[in-house]
VEXZA-54385 format. One record per atom (N, C-alpha, C, CB): residue number from 1; chain; atom name; z, x, y. Coordinates in pm, 1 decimal. Glycine has a CB too. Layout:
BEGIN
n	chain	atom	Z	X	Y
NUM	A	CA	Z	X	Y
...
This chain:
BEGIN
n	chain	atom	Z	X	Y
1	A	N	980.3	4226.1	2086.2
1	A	CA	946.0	4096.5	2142.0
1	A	C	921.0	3998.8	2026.7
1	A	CB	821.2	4107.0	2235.3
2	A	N	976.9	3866.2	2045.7
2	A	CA	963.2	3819.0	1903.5
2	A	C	840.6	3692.4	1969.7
2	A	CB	1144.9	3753.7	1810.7
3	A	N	744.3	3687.5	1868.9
3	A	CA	608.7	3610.2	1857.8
3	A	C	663.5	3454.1	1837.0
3	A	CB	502.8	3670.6	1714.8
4	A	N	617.5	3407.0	1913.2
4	A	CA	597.3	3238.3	1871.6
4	A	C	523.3	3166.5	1797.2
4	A	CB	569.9	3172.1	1952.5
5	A	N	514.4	3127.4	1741.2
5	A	CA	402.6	3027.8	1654.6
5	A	C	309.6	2941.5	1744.1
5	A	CB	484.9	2912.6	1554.8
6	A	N	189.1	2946.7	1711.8
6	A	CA	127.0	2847.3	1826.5
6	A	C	158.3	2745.9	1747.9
6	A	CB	-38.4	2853.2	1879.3
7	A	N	197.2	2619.8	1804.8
7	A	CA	188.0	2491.6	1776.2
7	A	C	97.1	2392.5	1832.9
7	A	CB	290.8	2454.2	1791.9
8	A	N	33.2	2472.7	1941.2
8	A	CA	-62.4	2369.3	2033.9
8	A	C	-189.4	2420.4	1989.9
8	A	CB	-47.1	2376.1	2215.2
9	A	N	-280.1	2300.1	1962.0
9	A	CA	-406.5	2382.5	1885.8
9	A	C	-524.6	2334.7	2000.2
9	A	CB	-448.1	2318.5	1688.8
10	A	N	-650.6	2386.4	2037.0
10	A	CA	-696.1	2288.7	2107.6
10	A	C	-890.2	2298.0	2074.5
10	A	CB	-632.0	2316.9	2278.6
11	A	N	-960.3	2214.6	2100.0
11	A	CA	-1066.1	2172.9	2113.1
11	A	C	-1178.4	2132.8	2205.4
11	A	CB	-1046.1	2122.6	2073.2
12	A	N	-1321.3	2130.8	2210.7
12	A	CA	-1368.3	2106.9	2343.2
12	A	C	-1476.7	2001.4	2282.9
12	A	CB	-1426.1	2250.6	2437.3
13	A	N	-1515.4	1883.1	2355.9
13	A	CA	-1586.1	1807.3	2343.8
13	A	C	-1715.0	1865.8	2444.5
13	A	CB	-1516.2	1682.1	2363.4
14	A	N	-1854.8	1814.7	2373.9
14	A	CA	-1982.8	1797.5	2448.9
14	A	C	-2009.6	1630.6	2463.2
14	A	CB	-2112.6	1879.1	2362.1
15	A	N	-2009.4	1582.5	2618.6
15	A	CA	-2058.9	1462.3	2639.8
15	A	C	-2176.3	1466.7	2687.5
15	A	CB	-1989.7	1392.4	2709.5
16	A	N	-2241.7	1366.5	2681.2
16	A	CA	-2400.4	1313.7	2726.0
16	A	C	-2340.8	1247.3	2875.1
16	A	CB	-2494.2	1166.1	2591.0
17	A	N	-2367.5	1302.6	2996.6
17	A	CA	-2274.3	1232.2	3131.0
17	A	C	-2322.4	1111.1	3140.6
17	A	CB	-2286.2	1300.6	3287.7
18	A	N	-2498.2	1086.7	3109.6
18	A	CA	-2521.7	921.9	3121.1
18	A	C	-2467.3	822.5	3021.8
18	A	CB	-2666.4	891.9	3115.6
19	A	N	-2494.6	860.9	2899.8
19	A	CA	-2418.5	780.6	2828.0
19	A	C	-2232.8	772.2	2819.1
19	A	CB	-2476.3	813.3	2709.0
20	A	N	-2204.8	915.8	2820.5
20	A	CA	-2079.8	928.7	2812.7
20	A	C	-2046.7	913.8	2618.9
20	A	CB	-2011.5	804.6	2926.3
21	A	N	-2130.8	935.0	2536.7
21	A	CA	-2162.0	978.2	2425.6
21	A	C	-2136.5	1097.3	2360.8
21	A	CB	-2254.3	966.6	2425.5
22	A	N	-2000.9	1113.5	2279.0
22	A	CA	-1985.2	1277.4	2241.3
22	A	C	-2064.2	1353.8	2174.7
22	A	CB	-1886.8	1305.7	2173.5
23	A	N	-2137.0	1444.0	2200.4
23	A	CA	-2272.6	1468.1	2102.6
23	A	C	-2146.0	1538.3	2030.0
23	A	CB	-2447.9	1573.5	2159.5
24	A	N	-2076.1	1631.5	2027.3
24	A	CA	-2039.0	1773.8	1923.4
24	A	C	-1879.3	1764.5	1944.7
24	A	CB	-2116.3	1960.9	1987.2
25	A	N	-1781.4	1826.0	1893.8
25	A	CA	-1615.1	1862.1	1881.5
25	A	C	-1675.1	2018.2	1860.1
25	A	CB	-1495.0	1773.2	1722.2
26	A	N	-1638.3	2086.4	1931.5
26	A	CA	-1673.8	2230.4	1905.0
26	A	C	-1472.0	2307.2	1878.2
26	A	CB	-1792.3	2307.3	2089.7
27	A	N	-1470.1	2405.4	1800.1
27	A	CA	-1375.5	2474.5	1789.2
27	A	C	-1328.9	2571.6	1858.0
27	A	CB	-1380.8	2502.1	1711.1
28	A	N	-1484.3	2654.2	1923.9
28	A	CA	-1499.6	2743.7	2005.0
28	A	C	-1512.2	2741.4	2192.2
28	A	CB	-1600.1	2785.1	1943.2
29	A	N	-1474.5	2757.9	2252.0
29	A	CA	-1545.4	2749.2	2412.2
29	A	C	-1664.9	2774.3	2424.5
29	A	CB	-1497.1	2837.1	2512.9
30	A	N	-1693.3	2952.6	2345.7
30	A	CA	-1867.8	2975.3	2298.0
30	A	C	-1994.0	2856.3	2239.7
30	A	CB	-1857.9	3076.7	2164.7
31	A	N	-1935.2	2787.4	2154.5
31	A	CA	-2026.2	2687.6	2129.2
31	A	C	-2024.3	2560.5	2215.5
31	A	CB	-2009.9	2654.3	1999.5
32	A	N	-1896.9	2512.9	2316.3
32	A	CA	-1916.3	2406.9	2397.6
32	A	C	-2018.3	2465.8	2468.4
32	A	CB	-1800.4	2355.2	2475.2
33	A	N	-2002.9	2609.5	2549.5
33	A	CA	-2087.0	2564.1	2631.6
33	A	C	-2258.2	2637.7	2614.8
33	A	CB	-2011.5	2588.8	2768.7
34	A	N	-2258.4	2691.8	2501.2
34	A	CA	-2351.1	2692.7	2436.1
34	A	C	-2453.3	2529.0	2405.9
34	A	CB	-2286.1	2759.2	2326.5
35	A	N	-2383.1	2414.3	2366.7
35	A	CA	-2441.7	2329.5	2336.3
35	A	C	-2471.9	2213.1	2484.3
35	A	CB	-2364.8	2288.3	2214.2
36	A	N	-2420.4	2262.5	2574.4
36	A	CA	-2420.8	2200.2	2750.3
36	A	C	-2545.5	2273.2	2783.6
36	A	CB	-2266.7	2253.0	2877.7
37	A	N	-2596.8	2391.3	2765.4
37	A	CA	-2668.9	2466.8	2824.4
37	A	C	-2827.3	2497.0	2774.1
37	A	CB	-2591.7	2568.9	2828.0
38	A	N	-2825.3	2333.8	2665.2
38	A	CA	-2909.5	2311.2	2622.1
38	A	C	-2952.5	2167.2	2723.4
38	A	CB	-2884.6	2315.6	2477.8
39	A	N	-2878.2	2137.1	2794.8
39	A	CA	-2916.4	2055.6	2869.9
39	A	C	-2818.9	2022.9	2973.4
39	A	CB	-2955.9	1961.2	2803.0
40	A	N	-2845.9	2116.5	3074.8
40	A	CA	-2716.4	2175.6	3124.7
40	A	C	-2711.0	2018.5	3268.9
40	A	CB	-2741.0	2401.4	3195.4
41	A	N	-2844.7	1962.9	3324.1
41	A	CA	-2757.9	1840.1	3403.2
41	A	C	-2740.0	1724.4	3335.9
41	A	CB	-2819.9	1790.5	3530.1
42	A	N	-2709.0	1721.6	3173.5
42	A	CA	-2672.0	1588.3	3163.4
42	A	C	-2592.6	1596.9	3081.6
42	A	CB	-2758.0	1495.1	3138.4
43	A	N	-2521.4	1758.6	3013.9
43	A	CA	-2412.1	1734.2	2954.1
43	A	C	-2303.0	1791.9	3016.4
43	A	CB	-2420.2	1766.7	2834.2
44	A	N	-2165.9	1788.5	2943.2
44	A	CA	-2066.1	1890.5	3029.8
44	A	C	-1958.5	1903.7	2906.7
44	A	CB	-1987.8	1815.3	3201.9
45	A	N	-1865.4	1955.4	2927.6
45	A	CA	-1753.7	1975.5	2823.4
45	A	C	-1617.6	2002.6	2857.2
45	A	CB	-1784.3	2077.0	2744.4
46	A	N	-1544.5	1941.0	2763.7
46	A	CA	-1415.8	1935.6	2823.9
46	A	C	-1281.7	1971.3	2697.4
46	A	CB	-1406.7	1771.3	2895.4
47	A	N	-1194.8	2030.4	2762.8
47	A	CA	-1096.2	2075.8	2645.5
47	A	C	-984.3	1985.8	2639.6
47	A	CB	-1037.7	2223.5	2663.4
48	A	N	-939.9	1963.0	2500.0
48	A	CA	-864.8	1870.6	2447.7
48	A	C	-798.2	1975.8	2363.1
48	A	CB	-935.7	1744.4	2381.8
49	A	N	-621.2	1958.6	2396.2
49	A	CA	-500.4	1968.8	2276.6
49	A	C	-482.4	1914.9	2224.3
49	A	CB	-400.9	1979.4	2276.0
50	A	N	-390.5	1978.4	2123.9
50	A	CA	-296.8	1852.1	2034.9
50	A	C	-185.0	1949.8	1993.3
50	A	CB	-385.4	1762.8	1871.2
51	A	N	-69.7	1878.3	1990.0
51	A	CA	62.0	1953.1	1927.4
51	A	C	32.2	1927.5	1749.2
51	A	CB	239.8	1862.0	1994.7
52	A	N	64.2	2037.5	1740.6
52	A	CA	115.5	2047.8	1576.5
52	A	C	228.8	1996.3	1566.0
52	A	CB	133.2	2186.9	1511.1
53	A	N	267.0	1888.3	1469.9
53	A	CA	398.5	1838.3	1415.5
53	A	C	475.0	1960.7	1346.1
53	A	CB	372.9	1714.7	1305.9
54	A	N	581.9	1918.4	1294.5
54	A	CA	661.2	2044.2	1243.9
54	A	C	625.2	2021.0	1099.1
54	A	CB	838.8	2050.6	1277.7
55	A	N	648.3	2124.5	1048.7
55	A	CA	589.1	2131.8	888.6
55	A	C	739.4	2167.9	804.9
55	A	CB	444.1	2285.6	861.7
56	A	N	754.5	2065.9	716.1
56	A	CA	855.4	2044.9	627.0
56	A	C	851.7	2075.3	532.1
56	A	CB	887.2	1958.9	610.3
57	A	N	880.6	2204.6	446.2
57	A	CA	844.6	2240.8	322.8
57	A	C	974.4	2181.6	216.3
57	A	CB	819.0	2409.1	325.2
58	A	N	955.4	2170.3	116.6
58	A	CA	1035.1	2103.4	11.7
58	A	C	1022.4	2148.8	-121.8
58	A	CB	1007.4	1971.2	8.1
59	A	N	1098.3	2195.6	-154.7
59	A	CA	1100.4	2290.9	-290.1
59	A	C	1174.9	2165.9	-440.7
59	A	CB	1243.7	2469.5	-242.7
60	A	N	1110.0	2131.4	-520.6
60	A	CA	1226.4	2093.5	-639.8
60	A	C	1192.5	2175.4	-752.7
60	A	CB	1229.0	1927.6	-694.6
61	A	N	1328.8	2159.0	-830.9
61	A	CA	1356.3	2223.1	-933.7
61	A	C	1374.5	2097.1	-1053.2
61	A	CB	1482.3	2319.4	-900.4
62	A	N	1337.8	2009.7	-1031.2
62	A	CA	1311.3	1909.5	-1174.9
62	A	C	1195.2	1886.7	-1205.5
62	A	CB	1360.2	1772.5	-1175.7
63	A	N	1140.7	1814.0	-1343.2
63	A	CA	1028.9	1862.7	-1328.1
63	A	C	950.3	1706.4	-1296.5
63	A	CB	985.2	1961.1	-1460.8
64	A	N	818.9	1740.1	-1255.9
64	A	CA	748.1	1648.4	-1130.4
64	A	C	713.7	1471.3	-1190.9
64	A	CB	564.7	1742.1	-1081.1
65	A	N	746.1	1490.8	-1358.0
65	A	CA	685.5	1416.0	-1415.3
65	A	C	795.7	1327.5	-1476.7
65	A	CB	594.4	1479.9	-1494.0
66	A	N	811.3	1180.4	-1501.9
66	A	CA	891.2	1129.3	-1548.4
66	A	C	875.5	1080.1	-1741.0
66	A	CB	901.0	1033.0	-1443.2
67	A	N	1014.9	1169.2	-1797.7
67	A	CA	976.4	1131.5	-1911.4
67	A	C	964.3	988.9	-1960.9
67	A	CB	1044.7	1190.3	-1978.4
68	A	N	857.4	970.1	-2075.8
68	A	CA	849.4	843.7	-2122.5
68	A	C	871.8	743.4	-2011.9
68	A	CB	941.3	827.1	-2230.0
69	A	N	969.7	607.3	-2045.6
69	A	CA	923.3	527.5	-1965.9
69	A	C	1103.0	504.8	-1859.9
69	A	CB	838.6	382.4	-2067.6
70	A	N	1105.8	608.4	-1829.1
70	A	CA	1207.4	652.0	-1776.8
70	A	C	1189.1	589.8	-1615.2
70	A	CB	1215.0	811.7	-1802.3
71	A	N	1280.9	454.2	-1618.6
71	A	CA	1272.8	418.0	-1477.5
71	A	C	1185.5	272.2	-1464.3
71	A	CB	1198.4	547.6	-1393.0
72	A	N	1131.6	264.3	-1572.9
72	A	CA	1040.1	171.5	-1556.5
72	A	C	1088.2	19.3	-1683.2
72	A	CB	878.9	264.0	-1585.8
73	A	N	1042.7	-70.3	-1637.6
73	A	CA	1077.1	-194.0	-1734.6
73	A	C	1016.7	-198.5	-1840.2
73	A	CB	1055.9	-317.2	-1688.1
74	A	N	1087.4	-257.1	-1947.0
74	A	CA	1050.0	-272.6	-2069.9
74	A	C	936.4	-340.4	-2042.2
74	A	CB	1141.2	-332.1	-2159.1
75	A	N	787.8	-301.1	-2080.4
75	A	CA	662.7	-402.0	-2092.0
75	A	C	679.3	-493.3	-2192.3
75	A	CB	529.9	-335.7	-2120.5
76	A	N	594.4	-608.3	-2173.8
76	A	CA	578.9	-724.7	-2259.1
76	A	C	387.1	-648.0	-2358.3
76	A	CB	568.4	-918.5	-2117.0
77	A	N	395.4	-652.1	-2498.4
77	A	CA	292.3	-593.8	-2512.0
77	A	C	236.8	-750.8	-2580.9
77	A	CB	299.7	-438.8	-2595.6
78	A	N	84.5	-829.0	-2564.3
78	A	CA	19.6	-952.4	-2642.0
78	A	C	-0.9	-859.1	-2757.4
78	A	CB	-131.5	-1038.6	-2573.7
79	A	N	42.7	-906.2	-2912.4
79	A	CA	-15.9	-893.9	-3009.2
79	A	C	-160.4	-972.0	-3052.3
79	A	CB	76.2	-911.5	-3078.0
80	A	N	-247.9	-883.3	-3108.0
80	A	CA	-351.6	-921.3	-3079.5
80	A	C	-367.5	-1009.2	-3248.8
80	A	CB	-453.9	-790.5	-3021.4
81	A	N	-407.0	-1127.4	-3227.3
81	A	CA	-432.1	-1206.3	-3342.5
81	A	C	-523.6	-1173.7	-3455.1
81	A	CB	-470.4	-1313.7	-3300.2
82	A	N	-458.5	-1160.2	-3566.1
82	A	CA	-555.9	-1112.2	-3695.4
82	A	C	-684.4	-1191.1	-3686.4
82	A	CB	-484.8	-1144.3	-3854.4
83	A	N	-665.5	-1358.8	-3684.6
83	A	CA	-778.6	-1484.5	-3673.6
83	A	C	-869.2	-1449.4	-3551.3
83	A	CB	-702.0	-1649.6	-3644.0
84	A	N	-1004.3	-1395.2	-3543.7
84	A	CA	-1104.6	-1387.1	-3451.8
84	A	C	-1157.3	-1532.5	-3441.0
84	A	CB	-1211.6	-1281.9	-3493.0
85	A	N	-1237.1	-1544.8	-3330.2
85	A	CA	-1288.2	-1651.7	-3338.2
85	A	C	-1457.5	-1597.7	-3340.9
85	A	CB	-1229.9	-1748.8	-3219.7
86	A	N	-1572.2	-1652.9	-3441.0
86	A	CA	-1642.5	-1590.7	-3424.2
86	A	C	-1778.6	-1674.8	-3389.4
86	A	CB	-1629.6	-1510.8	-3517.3
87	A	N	-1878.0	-1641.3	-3331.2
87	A	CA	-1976.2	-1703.3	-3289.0
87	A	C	-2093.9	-1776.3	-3430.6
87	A	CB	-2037.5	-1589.1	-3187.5
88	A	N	-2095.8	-1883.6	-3440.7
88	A	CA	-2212.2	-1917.9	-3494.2
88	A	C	-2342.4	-1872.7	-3518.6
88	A	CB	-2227.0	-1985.9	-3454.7
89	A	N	-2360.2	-1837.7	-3642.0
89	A	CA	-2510.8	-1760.0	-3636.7
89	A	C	-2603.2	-1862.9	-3617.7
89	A	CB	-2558.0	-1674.1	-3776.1
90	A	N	-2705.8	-1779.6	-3607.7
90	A	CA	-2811.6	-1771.7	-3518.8
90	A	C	-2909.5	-1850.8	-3655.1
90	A	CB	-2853.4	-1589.7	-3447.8
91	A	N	-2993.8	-2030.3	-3560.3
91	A	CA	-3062.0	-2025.8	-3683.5
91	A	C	-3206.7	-2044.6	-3681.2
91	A	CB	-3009.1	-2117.9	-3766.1
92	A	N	-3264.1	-1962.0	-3572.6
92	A	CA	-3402.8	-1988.6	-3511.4
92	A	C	-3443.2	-1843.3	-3544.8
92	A	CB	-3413.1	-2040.7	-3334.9
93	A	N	-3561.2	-1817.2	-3547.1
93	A	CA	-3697.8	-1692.8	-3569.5
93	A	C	-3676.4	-1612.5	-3453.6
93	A	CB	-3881.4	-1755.0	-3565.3
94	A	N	-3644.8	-1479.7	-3489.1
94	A	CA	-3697.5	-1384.8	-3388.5
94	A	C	-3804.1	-1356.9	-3324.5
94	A	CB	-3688.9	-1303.2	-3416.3
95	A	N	-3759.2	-1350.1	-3152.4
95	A	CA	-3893.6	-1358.9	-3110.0
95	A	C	-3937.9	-1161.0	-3149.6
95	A	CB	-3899.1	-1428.9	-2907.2
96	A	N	-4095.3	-1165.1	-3164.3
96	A	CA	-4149.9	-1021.5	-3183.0
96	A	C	-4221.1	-1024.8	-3084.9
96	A	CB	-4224.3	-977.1	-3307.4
97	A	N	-4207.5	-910.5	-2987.7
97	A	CA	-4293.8	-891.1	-2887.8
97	A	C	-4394.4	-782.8	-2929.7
97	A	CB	-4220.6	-859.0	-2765.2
C-alpha cells in the first residue's frame, strides 16, 4: 500500500464565547479541550486546517557567491581631500569642576 504525505495540517482554537476572544492555538485536541475545561460555560474550541503548499527543492552547482564586482556597476569612489578644514582653537580657561 503506498502512504501519502499529509499535506493538510490542522489546529484547534480556544475562544472566550462572550467575548469571542482567542485565548490559545493549541496543536493538540488534548490541550484544546483541556484549556475549555478550565472554564467549560464560557469557552469552546474549534478545529482549523490548512493545506501545505508544495515544497520545491532546488539544488545548484555554482557557487552561491558572486566574484568581485561581477554584475555590478563600476562605483564612483570621492577622493578624500589632503586640505582638512580645521576648527579654531579654543581661547578661553577651562572650566574645573
Amino acid at each position: 500500500m503506498k502512504k501519502i504525505p499529509k499535506l493538510m495540517n490542522e489546529y484547534w482554537t480556544v475562544k472566550d464565547n462572550k467575548t469571542g476572544r482567542i485565548i490559545a492555538h493549541c496543536g493538540d485536541i488534548n490541550d484544546a479541550i483541556m484549556m475549555v475545561s478550565f472554564n467549560p460555560h464560557n469557552r469552546s474550541y474549534s478545529r482549523h486546517r490548512f493545506i501545505m503548499d508544495q515544497v520545491i527543492d532546488i539544488s545548484s552547482t555554482t557557487d552561491k557567491q558572486l566574484p568581485g564586482q561581477m554584475g555590478l556597476p563600476v562605483g564612483r569612489v570621492q577622493q578624500l581631500n589632503q586640505h582638512f578644514e580645521k576648527l579654531p582653537e579654543g581661547s578661553q580657561e577651562p572650566v574645573i569642576v
